[in-house]
C-alpha atoms as one frame of an Amber mdcrd trajectory, in Angstrom:
protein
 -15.720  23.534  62.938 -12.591  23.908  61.321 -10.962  21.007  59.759  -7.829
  19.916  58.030  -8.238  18.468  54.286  -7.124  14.561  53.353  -8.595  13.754
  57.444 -11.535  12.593  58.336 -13.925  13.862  60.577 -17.078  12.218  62.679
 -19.927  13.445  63.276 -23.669  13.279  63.720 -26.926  15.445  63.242 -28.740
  16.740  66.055 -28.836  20.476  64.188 -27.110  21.691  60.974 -23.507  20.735
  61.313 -20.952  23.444  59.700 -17.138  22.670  58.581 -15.011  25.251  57.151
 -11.489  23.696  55.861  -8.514  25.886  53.747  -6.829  25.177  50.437  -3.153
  26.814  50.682  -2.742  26.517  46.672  -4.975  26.112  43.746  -5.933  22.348
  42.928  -8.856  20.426  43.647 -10.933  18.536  46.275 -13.592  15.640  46.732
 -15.831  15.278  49.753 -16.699  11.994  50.891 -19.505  11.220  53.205 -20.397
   8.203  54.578 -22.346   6.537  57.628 -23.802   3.953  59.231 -26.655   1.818
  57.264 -30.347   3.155  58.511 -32.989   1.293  57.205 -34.685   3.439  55.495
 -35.113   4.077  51.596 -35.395   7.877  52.201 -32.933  10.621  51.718 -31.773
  11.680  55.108 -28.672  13.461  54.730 -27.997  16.611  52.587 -24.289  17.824
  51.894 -23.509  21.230  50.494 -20.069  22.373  49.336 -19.687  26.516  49.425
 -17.405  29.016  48.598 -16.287  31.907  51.139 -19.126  34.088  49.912 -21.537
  31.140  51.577 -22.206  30.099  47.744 -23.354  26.999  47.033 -21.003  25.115
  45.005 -22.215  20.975  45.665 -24.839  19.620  47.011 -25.867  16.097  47.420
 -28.105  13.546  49.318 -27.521  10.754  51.067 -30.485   8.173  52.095 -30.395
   5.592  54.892 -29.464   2.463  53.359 -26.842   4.152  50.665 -24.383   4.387
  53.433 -22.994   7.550  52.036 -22.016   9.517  49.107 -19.364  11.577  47.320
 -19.199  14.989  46.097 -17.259  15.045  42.457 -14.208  16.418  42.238 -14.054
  20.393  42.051 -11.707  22.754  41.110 -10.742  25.571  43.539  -8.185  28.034
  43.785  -6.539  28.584  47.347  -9.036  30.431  50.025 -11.256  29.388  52.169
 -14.273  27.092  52.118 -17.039  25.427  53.750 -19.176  22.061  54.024 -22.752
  21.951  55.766 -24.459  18.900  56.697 -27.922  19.030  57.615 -31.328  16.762
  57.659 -32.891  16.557  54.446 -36.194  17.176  56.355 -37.711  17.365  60.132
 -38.961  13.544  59.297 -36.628  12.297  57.028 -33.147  13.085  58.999 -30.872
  10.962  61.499 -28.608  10.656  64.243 -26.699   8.008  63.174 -22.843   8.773
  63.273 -21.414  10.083  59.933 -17.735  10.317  58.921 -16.763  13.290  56.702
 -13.253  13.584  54.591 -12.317  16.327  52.156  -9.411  15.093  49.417  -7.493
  17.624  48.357  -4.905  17.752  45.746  -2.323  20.762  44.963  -2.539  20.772
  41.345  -2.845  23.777  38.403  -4.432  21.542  35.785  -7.893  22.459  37.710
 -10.653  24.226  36.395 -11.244  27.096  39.636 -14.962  27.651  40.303 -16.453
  30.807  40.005 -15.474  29.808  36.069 -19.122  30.257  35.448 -19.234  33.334
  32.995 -16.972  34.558  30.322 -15.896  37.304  32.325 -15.224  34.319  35.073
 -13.407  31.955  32.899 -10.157  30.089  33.546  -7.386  31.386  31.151  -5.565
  27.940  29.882  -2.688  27.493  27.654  -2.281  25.669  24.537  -1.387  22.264
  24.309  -1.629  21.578  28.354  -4.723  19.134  29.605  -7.029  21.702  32.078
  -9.469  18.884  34.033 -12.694  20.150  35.708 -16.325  18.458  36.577 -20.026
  19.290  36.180 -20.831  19.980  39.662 -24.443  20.125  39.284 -26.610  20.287
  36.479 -26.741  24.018  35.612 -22.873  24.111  36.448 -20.973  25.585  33.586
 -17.120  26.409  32.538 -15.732  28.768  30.740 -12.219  28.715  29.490 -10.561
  31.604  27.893  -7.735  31.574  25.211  -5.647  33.741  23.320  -4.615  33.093
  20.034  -1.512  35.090  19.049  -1.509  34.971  15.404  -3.862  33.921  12.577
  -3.967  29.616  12.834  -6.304  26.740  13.900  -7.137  25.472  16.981  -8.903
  21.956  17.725 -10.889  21.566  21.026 -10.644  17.933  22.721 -12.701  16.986
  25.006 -12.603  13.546  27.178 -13.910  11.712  30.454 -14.283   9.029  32.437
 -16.953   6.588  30.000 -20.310   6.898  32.174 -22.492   3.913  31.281 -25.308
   6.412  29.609 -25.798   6.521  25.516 -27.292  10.060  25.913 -25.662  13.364
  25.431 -24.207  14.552  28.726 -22.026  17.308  27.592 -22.267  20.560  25.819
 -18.991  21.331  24.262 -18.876  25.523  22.768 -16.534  27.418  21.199 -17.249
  31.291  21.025 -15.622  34.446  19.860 -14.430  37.850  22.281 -18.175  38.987
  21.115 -19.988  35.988  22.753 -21.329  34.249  19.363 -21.235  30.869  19.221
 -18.559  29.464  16.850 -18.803  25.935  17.498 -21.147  23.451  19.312 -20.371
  19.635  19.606 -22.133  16.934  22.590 -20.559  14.017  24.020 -22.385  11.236
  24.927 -21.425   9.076  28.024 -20.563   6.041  26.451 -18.576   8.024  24.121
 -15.591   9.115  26.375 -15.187  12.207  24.583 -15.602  14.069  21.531 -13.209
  16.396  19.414 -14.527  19.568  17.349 -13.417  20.076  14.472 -10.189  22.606
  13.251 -11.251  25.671  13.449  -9.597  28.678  11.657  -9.053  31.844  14.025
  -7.451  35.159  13.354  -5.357  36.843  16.627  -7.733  37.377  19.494  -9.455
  35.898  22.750 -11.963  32.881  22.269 -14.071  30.595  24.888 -14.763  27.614
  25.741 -17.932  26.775  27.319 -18.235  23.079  29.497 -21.904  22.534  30.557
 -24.144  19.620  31.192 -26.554  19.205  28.146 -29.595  19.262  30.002 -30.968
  19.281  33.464 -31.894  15.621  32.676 -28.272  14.520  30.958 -25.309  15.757
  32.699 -22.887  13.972  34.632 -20.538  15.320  37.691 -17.566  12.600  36.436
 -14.222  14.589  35.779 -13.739  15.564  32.274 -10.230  17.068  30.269 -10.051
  19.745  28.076  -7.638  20.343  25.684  -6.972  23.342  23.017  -4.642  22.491
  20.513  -3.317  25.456  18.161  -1.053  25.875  15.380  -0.022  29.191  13.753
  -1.009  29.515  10.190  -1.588  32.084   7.314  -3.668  29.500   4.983  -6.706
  28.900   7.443  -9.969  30.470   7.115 -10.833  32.453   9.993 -13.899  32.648
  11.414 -16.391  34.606  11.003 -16.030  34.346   7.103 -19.864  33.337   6.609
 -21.103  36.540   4.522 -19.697  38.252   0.903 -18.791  41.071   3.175 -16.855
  39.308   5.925 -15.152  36.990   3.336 -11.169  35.623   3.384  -8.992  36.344
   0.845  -7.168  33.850  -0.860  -4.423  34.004  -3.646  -3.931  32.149  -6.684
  -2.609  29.017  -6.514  -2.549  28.743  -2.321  -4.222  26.233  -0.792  -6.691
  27.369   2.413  -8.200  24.812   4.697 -11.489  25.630   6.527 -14.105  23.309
   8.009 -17.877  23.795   7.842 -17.990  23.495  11.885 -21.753  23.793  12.168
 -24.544  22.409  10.081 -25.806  26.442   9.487 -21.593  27.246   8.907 -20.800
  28.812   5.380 -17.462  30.033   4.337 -16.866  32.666   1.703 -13.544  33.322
  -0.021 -12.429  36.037  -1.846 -10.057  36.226  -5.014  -9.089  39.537  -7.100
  -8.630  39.039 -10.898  -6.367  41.560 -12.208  -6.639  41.143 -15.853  -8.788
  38.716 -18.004  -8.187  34.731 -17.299  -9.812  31.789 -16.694  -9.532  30.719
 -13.012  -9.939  26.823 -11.752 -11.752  25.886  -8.244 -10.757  22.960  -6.631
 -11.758  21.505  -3.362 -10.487  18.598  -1.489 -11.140  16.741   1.496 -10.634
  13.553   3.321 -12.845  10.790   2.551 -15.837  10.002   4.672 -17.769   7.141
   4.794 -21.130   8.477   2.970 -21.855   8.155  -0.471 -24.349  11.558  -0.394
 -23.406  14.368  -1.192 -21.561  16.452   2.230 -20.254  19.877   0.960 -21.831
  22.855  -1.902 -19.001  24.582  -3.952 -20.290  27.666  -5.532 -18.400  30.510
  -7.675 -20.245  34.091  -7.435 -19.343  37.202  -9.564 -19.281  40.612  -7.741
 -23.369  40.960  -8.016 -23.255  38.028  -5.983 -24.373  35.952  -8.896 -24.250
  32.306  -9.126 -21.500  31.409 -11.753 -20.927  27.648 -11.001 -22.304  25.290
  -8.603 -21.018  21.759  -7.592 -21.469  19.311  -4.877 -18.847  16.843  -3.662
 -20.187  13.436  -1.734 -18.333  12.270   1.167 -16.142   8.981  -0.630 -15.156
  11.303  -3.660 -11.912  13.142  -1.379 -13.319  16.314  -3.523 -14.185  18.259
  -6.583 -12.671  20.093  -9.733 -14.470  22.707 -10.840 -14.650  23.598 -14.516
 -12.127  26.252 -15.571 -14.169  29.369 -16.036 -12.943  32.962 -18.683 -13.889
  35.977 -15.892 -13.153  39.251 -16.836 -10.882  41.338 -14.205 -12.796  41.830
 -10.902 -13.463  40.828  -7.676 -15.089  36.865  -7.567 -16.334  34.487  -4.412
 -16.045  30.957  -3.365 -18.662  29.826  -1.156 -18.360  26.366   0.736 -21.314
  25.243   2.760 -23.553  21.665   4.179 -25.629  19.625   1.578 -28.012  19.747
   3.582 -28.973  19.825   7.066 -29.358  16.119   7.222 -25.477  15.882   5.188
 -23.073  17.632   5.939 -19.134  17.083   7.624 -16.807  18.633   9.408 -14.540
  17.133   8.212 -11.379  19.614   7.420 -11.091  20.828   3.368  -8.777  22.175
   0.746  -9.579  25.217  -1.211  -7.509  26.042  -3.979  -8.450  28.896  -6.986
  -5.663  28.773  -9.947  -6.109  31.829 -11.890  -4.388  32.157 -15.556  -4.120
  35.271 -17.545  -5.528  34.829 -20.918  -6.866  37.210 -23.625  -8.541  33.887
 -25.599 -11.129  32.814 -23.161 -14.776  33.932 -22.856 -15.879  35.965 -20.110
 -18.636  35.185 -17.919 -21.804  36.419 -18.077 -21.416  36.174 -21.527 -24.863
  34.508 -22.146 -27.290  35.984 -24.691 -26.374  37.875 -28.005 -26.220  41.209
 -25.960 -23.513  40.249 -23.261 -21.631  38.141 -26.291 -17.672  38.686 -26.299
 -15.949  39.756 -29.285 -14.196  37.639 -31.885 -12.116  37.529 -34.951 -11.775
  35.955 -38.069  -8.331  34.011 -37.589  -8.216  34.217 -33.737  -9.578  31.100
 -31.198 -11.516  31.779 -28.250 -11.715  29.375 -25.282 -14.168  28.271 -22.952
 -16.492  25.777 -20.847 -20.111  25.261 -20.903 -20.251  25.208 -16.654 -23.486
  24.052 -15.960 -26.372  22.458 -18.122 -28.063  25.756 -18.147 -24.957  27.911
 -19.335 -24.524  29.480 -23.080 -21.800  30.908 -24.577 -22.177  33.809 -26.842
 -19.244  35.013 -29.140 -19.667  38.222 -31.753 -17.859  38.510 -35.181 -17.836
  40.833 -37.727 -17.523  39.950 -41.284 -15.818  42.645 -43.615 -16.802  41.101
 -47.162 -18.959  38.236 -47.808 -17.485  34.559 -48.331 -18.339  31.328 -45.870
 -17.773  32.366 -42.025 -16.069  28.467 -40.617 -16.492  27.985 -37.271 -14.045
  24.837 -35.934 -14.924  23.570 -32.422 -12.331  21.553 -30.592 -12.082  20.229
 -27.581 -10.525  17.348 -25.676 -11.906  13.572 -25.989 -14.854  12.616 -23.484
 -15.907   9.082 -22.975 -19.383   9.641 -24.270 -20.639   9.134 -27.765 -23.302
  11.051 -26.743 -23.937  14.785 -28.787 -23.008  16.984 -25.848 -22.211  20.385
 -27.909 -23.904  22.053 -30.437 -22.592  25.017 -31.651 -24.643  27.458 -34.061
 -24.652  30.866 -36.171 -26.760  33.265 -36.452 -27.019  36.680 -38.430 -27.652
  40.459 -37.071 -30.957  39.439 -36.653 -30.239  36.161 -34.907 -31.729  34.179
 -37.576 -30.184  31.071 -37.163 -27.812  30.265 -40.395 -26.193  26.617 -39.853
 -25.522  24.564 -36.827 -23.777  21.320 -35.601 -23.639  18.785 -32.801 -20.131
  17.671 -31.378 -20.007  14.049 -29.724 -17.490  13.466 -26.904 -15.553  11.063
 -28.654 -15.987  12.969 -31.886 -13.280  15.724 -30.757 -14.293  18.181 -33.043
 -16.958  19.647 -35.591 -17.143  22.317 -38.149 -20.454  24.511 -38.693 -19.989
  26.797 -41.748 -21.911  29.411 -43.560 -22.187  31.426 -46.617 -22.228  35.486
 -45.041 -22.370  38.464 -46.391 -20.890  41.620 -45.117 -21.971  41.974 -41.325
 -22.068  41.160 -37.745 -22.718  37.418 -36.912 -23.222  35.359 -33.507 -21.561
  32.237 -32.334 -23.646  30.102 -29.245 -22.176  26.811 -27.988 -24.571  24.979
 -25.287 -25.090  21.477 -24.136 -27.250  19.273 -26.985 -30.512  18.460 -25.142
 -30.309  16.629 -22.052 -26.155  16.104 -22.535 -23.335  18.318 -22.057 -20.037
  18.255 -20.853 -18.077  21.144 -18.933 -14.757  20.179 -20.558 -12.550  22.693
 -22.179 -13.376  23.591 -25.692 -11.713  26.096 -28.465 -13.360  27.785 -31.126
 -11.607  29.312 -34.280 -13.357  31.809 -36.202 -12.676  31.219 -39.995 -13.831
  33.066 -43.172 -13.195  31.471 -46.956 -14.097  31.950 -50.287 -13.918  35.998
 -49.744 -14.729  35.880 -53.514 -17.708  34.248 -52.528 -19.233  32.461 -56.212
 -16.645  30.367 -58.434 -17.011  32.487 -61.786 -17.751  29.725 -64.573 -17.497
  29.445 -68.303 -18.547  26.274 -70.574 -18.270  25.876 -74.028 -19.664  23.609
 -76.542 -18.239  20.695 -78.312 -17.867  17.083 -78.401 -17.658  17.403 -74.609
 -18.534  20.287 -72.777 -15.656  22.372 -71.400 -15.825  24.090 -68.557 -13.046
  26.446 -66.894 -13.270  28.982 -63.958 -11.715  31.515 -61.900  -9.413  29.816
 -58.854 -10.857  30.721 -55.463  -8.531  31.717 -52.479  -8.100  28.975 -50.304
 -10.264  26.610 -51.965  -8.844  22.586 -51.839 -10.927  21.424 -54.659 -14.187
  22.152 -56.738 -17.126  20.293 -57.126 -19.186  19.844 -60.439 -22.705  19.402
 -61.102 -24.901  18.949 -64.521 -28.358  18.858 -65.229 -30.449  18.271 -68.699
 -32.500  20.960 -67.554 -31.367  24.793 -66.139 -34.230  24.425 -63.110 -33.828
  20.478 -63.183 -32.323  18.278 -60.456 -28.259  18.984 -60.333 -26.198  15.739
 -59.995 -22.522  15.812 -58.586 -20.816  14.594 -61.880 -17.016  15.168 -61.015
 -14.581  16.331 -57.246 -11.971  18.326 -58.583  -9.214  17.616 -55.632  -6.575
  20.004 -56.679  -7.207  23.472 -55.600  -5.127  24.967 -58.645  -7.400  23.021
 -61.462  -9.921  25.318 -63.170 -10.986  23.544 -65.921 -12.673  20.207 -66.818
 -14.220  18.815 -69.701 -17.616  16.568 -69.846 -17.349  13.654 -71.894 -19.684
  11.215 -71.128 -22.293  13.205 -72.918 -24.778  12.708 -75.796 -24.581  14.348
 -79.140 -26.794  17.033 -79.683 -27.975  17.150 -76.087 -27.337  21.037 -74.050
 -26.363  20.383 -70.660 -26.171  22.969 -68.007 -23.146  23.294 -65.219 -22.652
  24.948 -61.922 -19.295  24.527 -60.030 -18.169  25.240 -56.442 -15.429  25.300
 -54.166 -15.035  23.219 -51.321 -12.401  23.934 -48.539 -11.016  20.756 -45.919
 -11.739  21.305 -42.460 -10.538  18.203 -40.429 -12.896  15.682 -41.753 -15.279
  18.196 -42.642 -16.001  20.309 -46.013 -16.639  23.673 -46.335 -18.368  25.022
 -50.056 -18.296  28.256 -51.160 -21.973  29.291 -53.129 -22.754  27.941 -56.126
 -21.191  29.566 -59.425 -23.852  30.870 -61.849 -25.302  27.946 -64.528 -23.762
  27.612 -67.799 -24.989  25.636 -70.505 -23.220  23.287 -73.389 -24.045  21.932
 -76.459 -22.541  18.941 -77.400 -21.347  18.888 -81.218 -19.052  17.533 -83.637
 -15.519  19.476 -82.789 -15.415  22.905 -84.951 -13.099  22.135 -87.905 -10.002
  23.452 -88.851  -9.099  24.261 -92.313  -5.410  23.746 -93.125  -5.299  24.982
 -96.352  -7.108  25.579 -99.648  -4.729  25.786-103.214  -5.296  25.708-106.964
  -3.248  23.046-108.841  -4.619  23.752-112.150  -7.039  26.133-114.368 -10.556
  26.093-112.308 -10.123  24.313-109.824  -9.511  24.864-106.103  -9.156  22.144
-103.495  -9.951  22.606 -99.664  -7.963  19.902 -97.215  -8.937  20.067 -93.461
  -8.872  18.412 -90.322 -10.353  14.999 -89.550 -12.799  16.773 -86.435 -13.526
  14.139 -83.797 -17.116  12.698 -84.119 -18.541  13.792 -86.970 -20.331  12.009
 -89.874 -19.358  14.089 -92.716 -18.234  17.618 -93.403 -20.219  20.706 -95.219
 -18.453  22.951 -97.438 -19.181  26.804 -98.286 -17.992  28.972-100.131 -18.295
  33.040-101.375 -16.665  35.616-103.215 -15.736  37.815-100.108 -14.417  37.346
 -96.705 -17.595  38.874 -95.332 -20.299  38.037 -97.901 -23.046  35.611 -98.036
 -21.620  31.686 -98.063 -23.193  29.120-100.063 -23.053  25.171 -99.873 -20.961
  24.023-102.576 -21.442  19.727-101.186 -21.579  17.587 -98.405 -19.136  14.708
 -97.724 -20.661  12.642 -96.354 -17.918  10.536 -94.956 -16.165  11.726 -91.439
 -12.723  10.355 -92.330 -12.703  12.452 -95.967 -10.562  15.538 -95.309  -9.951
  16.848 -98.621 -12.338  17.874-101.602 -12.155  19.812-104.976 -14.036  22.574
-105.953 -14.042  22.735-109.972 -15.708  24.641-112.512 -14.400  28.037-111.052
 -13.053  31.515-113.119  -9.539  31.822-113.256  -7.623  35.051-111.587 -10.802
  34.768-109.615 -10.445  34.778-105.326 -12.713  32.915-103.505 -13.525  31.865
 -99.584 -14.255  28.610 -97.660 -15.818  27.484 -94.617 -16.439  24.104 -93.382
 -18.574  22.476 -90.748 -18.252  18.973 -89.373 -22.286  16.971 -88.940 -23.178
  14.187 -87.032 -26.594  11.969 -87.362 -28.148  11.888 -84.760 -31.078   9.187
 -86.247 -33.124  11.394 -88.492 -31.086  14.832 -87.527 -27.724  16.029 -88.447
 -25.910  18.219 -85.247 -23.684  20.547 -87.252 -20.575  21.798 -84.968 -18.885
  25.655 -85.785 -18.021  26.791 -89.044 -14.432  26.982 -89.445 -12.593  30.145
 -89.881 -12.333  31.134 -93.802  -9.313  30.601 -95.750  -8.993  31.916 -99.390
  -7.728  30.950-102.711  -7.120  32.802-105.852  -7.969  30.379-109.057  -5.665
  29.991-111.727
């Protein structure tokens, strides 16, 4: 029977009843059935809804006492269709008068059924609400788009609330090669659901509407909704592999999601020249204090460089700033885990820096180790707990290699460097341990000709991935402070200056193998001499010297000079003249000498021949003394030597030089 939409129509079963009714335009219709009340609990009514290839489209049941039921709301585009009514079986059916009304409304917001494949699917717009209903439970939708130009689209999805808290929905976005993109459920209660912005480069994509099982579903009207803005800095899907990554520039910002719980993104950045590069990812807070998202850097081997993990009330991550050599590197951004994870949308941003003073990563054992200089600074980061950074130097002439490490305060009084140098054979030579607050250290060692190694790593179970510097010194190139001592009432000692040296530091011992004490800091770097007085007569002492050089707070010594030795005497005298006032007679004045207890004088008949004691005088303050008894016209020669007692023993200091006198 052919009827008119929006009327209703009676009827009642005494065979299959058949109505066939026309849409003139594309919108969508609602059957209603009702009838009498039977009493009887049964289902006794079945209504099917077809299309005009006598598909089945609806169907429903209506039992006695229910006094009717409706068919939900389906979208059809104009043709022809039809409605049978018929007994559910030959003992559960009746006669009782039925009324039957199809709604119809014109309207191009409709899902159109066939939409059941993706070759089937409804092309919709952007921006524009498309509505459309789970018919039956292994109904499905599919909704094409077409995305014009690389940008982002977000997928909403609402209905009618349906007073169920289980999933009812099965909300799918896939690509033009069928693979499944993104997959979000809504739950009745829920009213709706929204995936999450999803980067897309130009192309056709789906949407697929089904019931999420044969259990959950629900025939109540639903909108869809595609939302899409043009844009150059969104990932675009798929960018899950090395292979398949996105590019990104320096300093741009990209925005991605991790759509799925299995989603991964992989960016790609090209280094042209040597730098240090900074990863930082941001994203809107989210009410979980685990960690959501994994940040990882890879070098082209697909090696793991860095690795952090941002939790969901941080709002994101900064990397540490990382040396790379040119080449091609990758940012990978995937789930915690599969328990946390979010969707929620991110920043990516990698700030690259040309720079020929940074390290270069993998530079991690003494064979990958990057070159250095004596003069020049080399920056870095220690990344992760695990990461060492090797530097090489070679030395050209021996002297003390200086390493200064620097880097910026941390609040941590904690060791969290230690930095350390080793020779050709990587034989460790000296090392030190930087605190966080400390700022800085020096680590210094005496080096010969040669190749040496640098390593900074954490300290134990500390470390920090701040920025550090390293400058590669070298002092003392002279290497040994070249000493002299000489003897007297105190011991004199003088040496060569050293290049760059800010002062010298002087040791003494009674004994040349005994225990050296620090007697004197020499803080001018131009002084080369000083003289030990606090000494005892008669008493050798021995003397080395070195150089020390300021670094910061820290000193740096050059090796020990060689050991001299000193005796300490009564000062040499100094004769200042001998003259002969009358016939036989000669008389010698000298110099008071400092210390001594008397004086000696010789005497001889040649410059060069033997010298005899003529007396002793045996007072230190007597300076003169007359030598009688002599031959006239004769020439003679004197020495004298200054003595001090020392209890039982005299300590005699240096003759003097000879002076002569010819008797008259």
């Amino acid at each position: 029977m052919a009827i008119s939409v929006n009327r209703p129509v009676d009827g009642a079963l005494d065979e299959d009843n058949y109505y066939k009714f026309s849409l003139p335009q594309a919108g969508y219709v609602k059957v209603n059935f009702t009838h009498q009340s039977v009493n009887n609990a049964n289902a006794l009514w079945e209504i099917h809804l077809y299309d005009n290839q006598y598909k089945q489209l609806q169907y429903r049941t209506s039992t006695g006492k229910e006094r009717g039921t409706e068919l939900a709301e389906t979208g059809l585009p104009a043709g022809t269709y039809y409605i049978k009514i018929n007994g559910c079986s030959r003992w559960n059916w009746s006669d009782a008068p039925y009324q039957l009304t199809v709604n119809y409304t014109a309207a191009s917001g409709w899902e159109s059924e066939w939409n059941d494949s993706f070759e089937t699917a409804d092309s919709i717009g952007f921006g524009t609400a498309v509505n459309g209903t789970m018919m039956e439970s292994e109904d499905e939708d599919y909704y094409k788009i077409t995305v014009p130009q690389a940008g982002y689209v977000k997928v909403n999805f609402t209905h009618e609330s349906v007073n169920s808290s289980n999933a009812l929905w099965g909300i799918s976005l896939y690509n033009d090669q069928y693979e499944q993109l993104q997959y979000r459920t809504s739950i009745g209660k829920e009213r709706g659901t929204e995936l999450t912005g999803v980067g897309l480069v130009a192309g056709t994509y789906y949407i697929k509407i089904n019931g999420y099982s044969s259990w959950n579903w629900s025939d109540a009207p639903y909108q869809l909704t595609v939302n899409y803005t043009a844009s150059s800095d969104w990932e675009s899907e798929w960018n899950d592999s090395f292979e398949t990554a996105d590019n990104i520039l320096s300093g741009k910002t990209m925005n991605g999601t991790v759509m799925e719980e299995d989603d991964i993104d992989y960016y790609k950045i090209t280094i042209p020249k040597a730098g240090h590069v900074k990863v930082k990812f941001t994203h809107q807070s989210v009410n979980n204090s685990n960690n959501l998202w994994e940040i990882s850097l890879f070098n082209d081997q697909y090696e793991e460089l860095q690795y952090r993990a941002s939790a969901g009330k941080e709002n994101g991550i900064s990397m540490a700033e990382v040396g790379l050599a040119a080449g091609t590197y990758y940012i990978k951004i995937n789930r915690y885990s599969s328990w946390n994870w979010s969707d929620v949308p991110y920043k990516l941003t990698v700030s690259y820096k040309s720079a020929s003073d940074w390290e270069s990563e993998w530079n991690d054992s003494f064979g990958t180790a990057d070159s250095a200089s004596v003069g020049k600074t080399r920056k870095g980061t220690i990344m992760e707990s695990d990461d060492v950074d090797y530097y090489k130097i070679k030395v050209s002439h021996s002297g003390v290699l200086a390493v200064d490490f620097k880097h910026d305060s941390v609040s941590s009084d904690e060791n969290l460097w230690k930095v350390t140098i080793y020779n050709a054979n990587y034989q460790e030579q000296a090392s030190a341990a930087s605190k966080g607050n400390a700022k800085s250290t020096t680590v210094s060692s005496s080096v010969a000709a040669g190749t040496y190694y640098v390593k900074v790593a954490k300290d134990w179970y500390y470390w920090s991935d701040s920025v550090y510097s390293v400058k590669f010194n070298q002092y003392f190139s002279d290497a040994k402070v070249s000493l002299k001592a000489s003897d007297g009432t105190g011991a004199k000692l003088t040496w060569k200056k050293l290049s760059g040296a800010s002062g010298y530091e002087i040791y003494r011992s009674t004994k040349k193998s005994g225990k050296y004490e620090k007697i004197k800091t020499v803080t001018g770097g131009k002084t080369t001499s000083y003289t030990d007085k606090k000494v005892t007569m008669g008493k050798t002492y021995y003397y080395k010297v070195r150089a020390y050089k300021k670094s910061g707070k820290t000193k740096l010594y050059s090796p020990y000079s060689s050991v001299k030795s000193a005796k300490i005497k009564p000062a040499k005298v100094s004769i200042s003249k001998v003259t002969s006032t009358s016939s036989k007679k000669a008389k010698i004045t000298w110099k008071k000498a400092s210390g001594a207890s008397g004086y000696e004088i010789y005497r001889s008949t040649s410059k060069n021949g033997k010298y005899k004691k003529v007396t002793t005088v045996k007072s230190g303050k007597t300076t003169t003394y007359t030598d009688k008894k002599l031959k006239s016209k004769k020439t003679y020669y004197y020495k004298v030597r200054a003595y001090k007692n020392v209890g039982k023993k005299k300590v005699y200091g240096d003759y003097s030089k000879y002076k002569s006198v010819k008797v008259k």
